[in-house]
LUMDOGU-7945 format. One record per residue (C-alpha): x, z, y. Coordinates in pm, whole numbers, plus 32768, in hexadecimal, padded with zeros to 4 digits. Layout:
XZY...
//
This chain:
88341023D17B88460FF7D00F89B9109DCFD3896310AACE3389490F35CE228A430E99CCE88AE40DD7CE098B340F12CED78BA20FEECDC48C8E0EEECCE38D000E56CE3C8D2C0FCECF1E8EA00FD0CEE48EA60E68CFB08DD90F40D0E68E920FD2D2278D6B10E4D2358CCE1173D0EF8B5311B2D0918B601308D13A8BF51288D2708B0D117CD27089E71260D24A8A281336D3798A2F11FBD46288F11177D3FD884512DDD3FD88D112D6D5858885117DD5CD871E1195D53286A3132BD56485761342D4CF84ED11EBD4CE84E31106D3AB85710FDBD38D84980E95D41384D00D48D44185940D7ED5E386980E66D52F86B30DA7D3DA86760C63D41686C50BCDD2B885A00C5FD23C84980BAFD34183C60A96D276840B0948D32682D8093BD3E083370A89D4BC845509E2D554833D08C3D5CD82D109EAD6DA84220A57D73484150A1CD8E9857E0958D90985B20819D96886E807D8D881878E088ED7B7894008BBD70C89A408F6D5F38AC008B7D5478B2508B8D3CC8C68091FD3708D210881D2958DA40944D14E8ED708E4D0968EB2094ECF238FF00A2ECEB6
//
């Protein structure tokens, strides 16, 4: 997790947890692996998800209201 991004640090008053906080849950949730394309997905080039072994698949987009 990129915590140094211009989006997280002129938006990290808007955030329930902060950089640190967020930094201890991914160093639990991913140990000592890396990240890949099963635990960040939004990084996986189009033609991984071809191979993915589901039938169908959910998702849902939420919808932002700007203010």
């Amino acid at each position: 997790m990129n915590s140094s991004s211009e989006s997280m640090v002129s938006n990290q008053h808007k955030y329930i947890l902060s950089a640190n906080a967020l930094a201890y849950w991914v160093k639990n949730f991913l140990g000592e692996i890396g990240p890949d394309y099963w635990n960040s997905p939004l990084t996986a080039p189009a033609e991984w998800w071809e191979t993915v072994p589901v039938d169908r698949m959910f998702t849902r987009r939420r919808r932002v209201i700007p203010g």
